[in-house]
C-alpha positions as CSV (number, residue, x, y, z in Angstrom):
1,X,0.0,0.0,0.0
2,X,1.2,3.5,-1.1
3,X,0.7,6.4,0.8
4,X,-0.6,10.4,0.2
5,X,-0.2,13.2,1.9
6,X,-2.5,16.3,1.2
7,X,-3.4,18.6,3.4
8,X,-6.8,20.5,3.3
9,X,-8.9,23.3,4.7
10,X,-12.3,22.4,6.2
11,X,-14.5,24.8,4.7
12,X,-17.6,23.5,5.9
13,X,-18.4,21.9,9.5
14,X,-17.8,18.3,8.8
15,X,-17.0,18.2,5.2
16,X,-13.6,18.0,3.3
17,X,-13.4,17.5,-0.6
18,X,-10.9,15.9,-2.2
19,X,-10.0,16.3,-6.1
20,X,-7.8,14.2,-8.5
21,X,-6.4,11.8,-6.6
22,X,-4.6,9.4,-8.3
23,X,-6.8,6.5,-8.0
24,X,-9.2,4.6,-10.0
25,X,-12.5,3.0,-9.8
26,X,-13.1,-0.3,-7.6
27,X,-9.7,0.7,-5.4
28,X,-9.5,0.3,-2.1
29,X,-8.5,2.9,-0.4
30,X,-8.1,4.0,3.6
31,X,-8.3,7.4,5.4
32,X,-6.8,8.7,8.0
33,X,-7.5,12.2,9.3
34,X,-4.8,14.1,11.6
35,X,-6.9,17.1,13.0
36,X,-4.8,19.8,14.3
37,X,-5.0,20.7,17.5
38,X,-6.5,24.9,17.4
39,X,-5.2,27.3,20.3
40,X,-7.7,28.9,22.4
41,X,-7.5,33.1,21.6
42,X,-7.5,35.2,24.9
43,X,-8.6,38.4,24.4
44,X,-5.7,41.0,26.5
45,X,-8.6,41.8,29.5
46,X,-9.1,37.6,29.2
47,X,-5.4,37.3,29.4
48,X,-4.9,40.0,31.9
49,X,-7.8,38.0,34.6
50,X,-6.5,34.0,33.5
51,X,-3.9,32.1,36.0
52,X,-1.3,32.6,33.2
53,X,-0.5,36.5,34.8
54,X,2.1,35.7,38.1
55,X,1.8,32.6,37.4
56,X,5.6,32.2,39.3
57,X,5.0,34.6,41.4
58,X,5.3,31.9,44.0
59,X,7.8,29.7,43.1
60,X,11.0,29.9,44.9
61,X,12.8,28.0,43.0
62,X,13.0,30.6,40.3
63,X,15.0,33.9,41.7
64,X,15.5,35.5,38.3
65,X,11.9,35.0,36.1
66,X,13.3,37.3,33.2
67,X,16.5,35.3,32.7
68,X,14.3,31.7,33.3
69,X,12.2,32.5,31.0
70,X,15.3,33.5,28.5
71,X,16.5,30.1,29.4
72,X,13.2,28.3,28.1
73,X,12.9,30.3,25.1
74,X,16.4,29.1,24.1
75,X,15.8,25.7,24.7
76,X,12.5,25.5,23.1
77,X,14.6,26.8,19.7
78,X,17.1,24.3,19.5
79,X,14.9,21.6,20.5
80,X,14.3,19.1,17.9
């Protein structure tokens, strides 16, 4: 079995259409959808009231947050 990838839009609530495949009549053929994952979007006064604002204000673990969170950034680029 050969595999396809194509990557589509959904432009209407539970329907994708697919054009020119390269298959023919009387194949069988099998489906798989990968639905990415979408981000919830905070407004800045939803931001401003979440959990996410202080949210190491208590850890005392961390004595510099402007320089850990430098150090995460960093990692998270040259992670593979």
């Amino acid at each position: 079995m050969s595999a396809i990838h194509i990557q589509a839009q959904v432009a209407k609530d539970g329907e994708i259409t697919l054009n020119d495949l390269p298959v023919k009549a009387g194949q069988q053929v099998e489906v798989t959808l990968e639905i990415e994952d979408v981000a919830p979007t905070l407004t800045a006064a939803e931001l401003a009231e979440s959990d996410l604002v202080g949210l190491w204000e208590v850890r005392t673990d961390i004595q510099d947050s402007i320089g850990y969170a430098r150090q995460l950034r960093e990692q998270a680029q040259i992670r593979e």
